[in-house]
N, C-alpha and C positions, 0 to 999 in steps of 0.2 A: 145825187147825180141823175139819180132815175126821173126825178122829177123833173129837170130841167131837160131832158130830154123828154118827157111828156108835152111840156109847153109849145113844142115844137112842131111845126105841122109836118103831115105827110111827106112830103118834098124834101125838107128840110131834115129830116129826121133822115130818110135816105141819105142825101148828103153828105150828113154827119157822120152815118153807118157805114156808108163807101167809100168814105174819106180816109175812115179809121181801119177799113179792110185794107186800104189799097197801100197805107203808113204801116199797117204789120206785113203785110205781102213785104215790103219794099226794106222795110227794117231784116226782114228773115232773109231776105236776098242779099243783103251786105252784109249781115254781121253771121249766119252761117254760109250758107251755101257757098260765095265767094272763098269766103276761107278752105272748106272744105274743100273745092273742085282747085283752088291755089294750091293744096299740100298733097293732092291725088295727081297735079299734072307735074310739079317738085319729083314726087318721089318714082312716076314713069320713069323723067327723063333721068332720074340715077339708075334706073333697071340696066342699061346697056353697058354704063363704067362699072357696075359692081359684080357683072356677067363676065367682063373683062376682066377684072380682077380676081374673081375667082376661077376662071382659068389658069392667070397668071400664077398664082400659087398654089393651084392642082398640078401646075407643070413643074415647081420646085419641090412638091411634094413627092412628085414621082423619080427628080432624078437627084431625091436625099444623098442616097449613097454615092454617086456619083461625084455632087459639089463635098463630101467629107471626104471623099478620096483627094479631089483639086487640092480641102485645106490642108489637109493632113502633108500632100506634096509640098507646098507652099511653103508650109512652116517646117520643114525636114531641110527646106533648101535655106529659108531663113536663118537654122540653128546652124547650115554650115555655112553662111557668109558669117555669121555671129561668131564661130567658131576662129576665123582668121581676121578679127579685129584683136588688137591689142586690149591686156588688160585693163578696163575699164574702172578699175579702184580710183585713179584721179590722175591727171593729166604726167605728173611728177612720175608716178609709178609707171605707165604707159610709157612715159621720155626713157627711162631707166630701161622697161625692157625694151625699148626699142636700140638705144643703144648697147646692149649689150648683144641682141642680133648681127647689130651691122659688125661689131666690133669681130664677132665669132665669124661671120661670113667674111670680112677683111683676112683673120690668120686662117681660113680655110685655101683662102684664094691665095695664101704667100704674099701678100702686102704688106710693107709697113706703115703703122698709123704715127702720124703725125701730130695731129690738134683733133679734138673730137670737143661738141659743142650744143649744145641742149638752145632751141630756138623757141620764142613764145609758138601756146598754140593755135590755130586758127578754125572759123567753124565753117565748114562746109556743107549747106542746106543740115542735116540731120545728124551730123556726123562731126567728128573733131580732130582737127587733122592735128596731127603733136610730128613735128620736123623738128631732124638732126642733120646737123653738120661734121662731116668727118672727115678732114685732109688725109689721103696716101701718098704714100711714094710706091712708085712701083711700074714695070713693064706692060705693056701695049697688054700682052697676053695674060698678065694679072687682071689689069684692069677692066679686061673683057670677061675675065673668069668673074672676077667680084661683082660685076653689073649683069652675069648673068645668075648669078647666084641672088642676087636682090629681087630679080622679076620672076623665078622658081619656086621661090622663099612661101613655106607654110602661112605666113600671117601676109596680109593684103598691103605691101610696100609698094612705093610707086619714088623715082627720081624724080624731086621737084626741078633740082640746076644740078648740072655738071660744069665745073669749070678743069681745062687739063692745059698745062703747059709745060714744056721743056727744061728740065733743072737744069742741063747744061748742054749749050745750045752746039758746042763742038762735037760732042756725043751726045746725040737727041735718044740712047736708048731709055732713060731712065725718064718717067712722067712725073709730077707733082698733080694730082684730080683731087677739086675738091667736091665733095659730092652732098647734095641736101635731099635726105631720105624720110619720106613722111610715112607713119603708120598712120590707122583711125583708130578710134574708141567711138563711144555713143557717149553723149555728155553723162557726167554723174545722175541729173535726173531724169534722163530718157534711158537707163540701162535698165535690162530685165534681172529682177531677182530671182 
């Protein structure tokens, strides 16, 4: 190669020499410098988000105790809505004790039960509603003891329908209500062990 850049005159030789500087100048300008000053102004513009960010959980750092007090409240209140869901064993078992609720809160209230009735259950966002049906007979004043007795009730019951009408319309004291009472459970595979 030496040689052939020998053959070359002055001029030419220059040329060749500035041509070849100005191709390493222009190669060193693309393939580092570019790069480098691309991942120097990258990693500026993250200084501000990770300055913010590390704020952001210098401030949860600081009020640790604080957000485990919030959880700890949270799931204390959790454990007692959990508390007032029917037993979660399986829907059957849930139906069972719910009617045997209503059936205790009916001879609390001096009712007499009539037909009592186990209805499919239904899902409600997270939750699984399992509704009974249970016919009374019974006075105005029962019937108001027994439907307050259901909304008082330890476990989370709620009257889906009420139906009430006059067994005998000469004597309107006596009621016939039929009443459809839903517990919840959390499905079998949403319940906590």
């Amino acid at each position: 190669m030496m040689r052939w850049l020998s053959r070359l005159s002055p001029r030419e030789r220059a040329i060749v020499v500035g041509g070849t500087a100005i191709l390493a100048v222009a190669l060193l300008w693309l393939f580092v410098i570019t790069p480098l000053r691309d991942r120097t102004t990258a990693t500026a513009d993250l200084v501000p988000e990770r300055e913010r960010l590390l704020v952001r959980r210098m401030d949860l750092l600081a009020r640790r105790t604080q957000i485990a007090a919030e959880l700890e409240s949270a799931n204390a209140r959790i454990e007692r809505l959990n508390a007032r869901l029917l037993t979660a064993a399986a829907p059957a078992v849930a139906a069972s004790e719910l009617q045997k609720l209503v059936k205790d809160m009916a001879a609390e209230a001096r009712t007499d039960i009539r037909s009592e009735r186990i209805l499919p259950p239904e899902e409600r966002g997270d939750l699984l509603e399992i509704p009974v049906e249970i016919a009374v007979s019974a006075e105005i004043r029962q019937l108001v003891d027994l439907l307050a007795r259901v909304e008082g009730a330890q476990k989370l019951l709620t009257v889906k329908d009420l139906r009430v009408r006059v067994v005998n319309v000469s004597q309107p004291k006596e009621l016939l209500a039929t009443l459809t009472v839903s517990g919840f459970i959390l499905p079998p595979g949403k319940a906590k062990t």
